[in-house]
C-alpha positions in Angstrom: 86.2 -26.5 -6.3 84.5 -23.2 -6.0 83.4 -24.0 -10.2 81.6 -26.8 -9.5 79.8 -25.4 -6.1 78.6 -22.3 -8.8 78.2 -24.7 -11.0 75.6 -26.6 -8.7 74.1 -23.8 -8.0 73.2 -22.6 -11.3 71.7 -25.9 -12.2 69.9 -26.1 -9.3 68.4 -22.9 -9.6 67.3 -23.8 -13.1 65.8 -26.8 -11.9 64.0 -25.0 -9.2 62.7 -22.5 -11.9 61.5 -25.5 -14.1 59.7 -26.7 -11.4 58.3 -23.4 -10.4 56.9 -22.8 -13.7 55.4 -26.6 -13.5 53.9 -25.5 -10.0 52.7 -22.1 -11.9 50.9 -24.4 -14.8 49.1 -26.5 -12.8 47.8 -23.9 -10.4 46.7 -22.2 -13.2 44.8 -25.1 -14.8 43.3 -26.1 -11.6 41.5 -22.6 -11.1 40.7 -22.4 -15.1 38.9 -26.1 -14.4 37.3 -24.5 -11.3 35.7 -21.5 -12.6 34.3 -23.8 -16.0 33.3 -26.2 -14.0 30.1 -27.8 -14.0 28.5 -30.5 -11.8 27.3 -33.6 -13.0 24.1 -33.0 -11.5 23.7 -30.2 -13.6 22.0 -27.9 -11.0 23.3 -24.3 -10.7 23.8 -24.8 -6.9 25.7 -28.0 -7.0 28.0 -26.2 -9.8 28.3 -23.2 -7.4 29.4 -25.3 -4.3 31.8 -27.5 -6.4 33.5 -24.3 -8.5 33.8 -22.9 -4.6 35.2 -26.0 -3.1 38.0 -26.3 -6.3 39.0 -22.8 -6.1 39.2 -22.6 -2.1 40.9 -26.4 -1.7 43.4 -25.5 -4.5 44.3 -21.8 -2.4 44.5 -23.9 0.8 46.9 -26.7 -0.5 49.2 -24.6 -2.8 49.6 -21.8 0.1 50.0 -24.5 2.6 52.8 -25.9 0.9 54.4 -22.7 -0.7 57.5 -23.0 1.4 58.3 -26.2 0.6 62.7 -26.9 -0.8 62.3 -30.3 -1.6 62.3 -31.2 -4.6 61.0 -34.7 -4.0 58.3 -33.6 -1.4 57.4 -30.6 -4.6 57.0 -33.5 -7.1 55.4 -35.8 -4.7 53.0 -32.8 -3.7 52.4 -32.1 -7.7 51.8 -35.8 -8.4 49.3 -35.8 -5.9 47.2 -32.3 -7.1 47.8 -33.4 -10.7 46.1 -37.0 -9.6 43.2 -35.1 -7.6 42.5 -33.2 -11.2 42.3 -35.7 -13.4 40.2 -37.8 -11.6 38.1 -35.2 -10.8 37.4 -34.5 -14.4 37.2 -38.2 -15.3 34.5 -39.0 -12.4 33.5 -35.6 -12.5 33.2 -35.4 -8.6 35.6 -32.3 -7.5 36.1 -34.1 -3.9 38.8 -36.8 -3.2 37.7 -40.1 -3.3 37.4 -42.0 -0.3 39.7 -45.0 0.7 38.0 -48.0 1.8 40.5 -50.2 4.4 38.8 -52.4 6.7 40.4 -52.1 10.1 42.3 -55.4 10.0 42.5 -55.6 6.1 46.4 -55.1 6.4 47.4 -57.9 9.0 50.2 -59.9 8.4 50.0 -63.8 8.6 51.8 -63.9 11.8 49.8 -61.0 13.2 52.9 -58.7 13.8 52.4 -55.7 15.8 50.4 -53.1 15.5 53.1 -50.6 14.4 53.3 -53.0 11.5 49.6 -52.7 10.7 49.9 -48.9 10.6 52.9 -48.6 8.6 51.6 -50.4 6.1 47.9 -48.5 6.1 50.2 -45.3 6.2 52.3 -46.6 2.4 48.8 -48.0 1.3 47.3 -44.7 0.9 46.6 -43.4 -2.9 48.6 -40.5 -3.9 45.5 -38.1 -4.0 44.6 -38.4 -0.5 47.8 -38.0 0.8 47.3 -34.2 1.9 44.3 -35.3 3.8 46.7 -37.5 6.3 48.6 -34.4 7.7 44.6 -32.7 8.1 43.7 -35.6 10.5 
């Protein structure tokens, strides 16, 4: 018994590490893509205020959720700044896209509740915006 709880541990720990170092690498590659970037624009001030904006809004989020244990909530939470980068270098607009939901785009045929409506705006939501929701 007390094997496998050390046992658990370990492999945990390892786990934890692996993510860690995944954490670490995409940090890292977020802030590299922030100080080479460059706006679409072209102009020097719209590069300046977009390398500022990536560098600050990558501080903010990773300290914000520094303490974080779980694993699931870390993976969702790296799925979501990993989702953020890419599109940002595909559109090559640093800021999250917005979502477009019309009020009442979400009602049911019967017209359930409202609860309904909002649970269903709330699992609508695109992975890269999901930080925003806790801001507002």
């Amino acid at each position: 018994m007390a094997l496998e709880s050390c046992t658990h541990v370990v492999i945990r720990n390892i786990w934890m590490s692996a993510l860690r170092r995944e954490v670490l690498s995409l940090y890292k590659n977020i802030l590299r893509t922030g100080k080479n970037w460059e706006a679409a624009s072209g102009k020097p001030q719209h590069t300046e205020s977009e390398r500022k904006y990536i560098i600050n809004e990558a501080k903010e989020l990773f300290r914000k959720n520094k303490n974080l244990k779980n694993e699931e909530e870390i993976k969702s939470r790296l799925m979501e700044a990993d989702s953020r980068l890419q599109m940002a270098l595909h559109y090559r607009i640093p800021y999250p896209r917005p979502v477009n939901l019309p009020p009442q785009a979400l009602v049911s045929p019967l017209g359930k509740k409202l609860k309904e409506q909002s649970r269903l705006r709330k699992r609508s939501r695109p992975v890269y915006i999901k930080s925003l929701d806790s801001e507002t």
